[in-house]
C-alpha positions in Angstrom: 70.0 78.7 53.7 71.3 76.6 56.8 74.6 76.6 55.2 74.3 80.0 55.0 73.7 80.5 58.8 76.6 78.6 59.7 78.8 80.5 57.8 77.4 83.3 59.8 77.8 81.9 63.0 81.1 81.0 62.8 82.0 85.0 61.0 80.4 86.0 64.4 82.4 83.2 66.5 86.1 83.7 65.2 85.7 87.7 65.2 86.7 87.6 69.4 89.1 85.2 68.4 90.9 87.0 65.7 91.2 90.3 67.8 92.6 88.6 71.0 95.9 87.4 67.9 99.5 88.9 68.7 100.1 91.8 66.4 103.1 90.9 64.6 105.6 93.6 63.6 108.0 92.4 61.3 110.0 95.8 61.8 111.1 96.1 65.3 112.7 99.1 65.5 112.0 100.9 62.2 114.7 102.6 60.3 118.2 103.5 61.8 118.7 106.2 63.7 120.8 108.9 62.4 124.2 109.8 64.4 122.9 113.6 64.6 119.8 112.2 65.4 120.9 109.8 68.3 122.6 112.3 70.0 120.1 114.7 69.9 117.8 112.0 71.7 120.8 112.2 74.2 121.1 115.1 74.7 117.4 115.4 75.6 117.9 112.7 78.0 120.3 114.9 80.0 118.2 117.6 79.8 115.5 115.6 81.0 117.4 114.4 83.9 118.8 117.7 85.4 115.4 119.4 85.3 114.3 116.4 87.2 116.7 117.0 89.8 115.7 120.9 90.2 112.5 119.3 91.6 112.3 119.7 95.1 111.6 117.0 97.2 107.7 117.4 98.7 107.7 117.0 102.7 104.6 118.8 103.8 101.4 116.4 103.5 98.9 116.9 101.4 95.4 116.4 103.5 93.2 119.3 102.6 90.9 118.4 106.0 94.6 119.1 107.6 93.2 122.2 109.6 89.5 121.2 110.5 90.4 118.6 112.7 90.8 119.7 115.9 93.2 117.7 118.2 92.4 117.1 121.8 94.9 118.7 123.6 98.3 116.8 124.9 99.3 116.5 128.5 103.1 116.3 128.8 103.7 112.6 130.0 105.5 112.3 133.4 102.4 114.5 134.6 100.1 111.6 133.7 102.0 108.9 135.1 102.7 110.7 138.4 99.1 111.0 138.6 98.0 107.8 138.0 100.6 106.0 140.5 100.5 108.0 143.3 97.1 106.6 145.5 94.5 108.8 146.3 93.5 110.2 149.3 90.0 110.2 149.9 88.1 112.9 152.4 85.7 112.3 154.3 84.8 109.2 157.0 86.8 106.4 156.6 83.5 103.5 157.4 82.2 103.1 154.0 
């Protein structure tokens, strides 16, 4: 019986084991490819390739949420920076 256990233990064990093996294909490339039949494959290559290039180039974004932000609004810049260098003049009594 405890012989019988083991057996079953070590079934259990080497199952992981036996998957994680390198499947070996003794056939890398199966049978040769026909001359007809490699130039077909060529020619569906080229095909490939020039429908690829039809495919316009994407420039606009893609942010769905694009329109329901709201932006605050931009002040052109050389108003700003006048603004903030010139000093202000204050109205009113000078004895503070």
């Amino acid at each position: 019986m405890k012989l019988f256990r083991m057996a079953a233990v070590l079934v259990v064990l080497a199952g992981p084991a036996y998957a994680q093996m390198p499947n070996i294909n003794l056939m890398q490339d199966g049978p040769s490819k026909s001359p007809e039949e490699k130039a077909a494959e060529a020619e569906r290559d080229k095909a490939y390739k020039e429908t690829l290039k039809k495919i316009p180039d994407s420039k606009a974004s893609n942010d769905p949420w694009g329109g329901m932000r709201s932006d605050p609004p931009k002040q052109p810049a050389a108003k700003a920076s006048a603004a903030t260098s010139a000093p202000k003049k204050k109205s009113g009594t000078a004895a503070n």
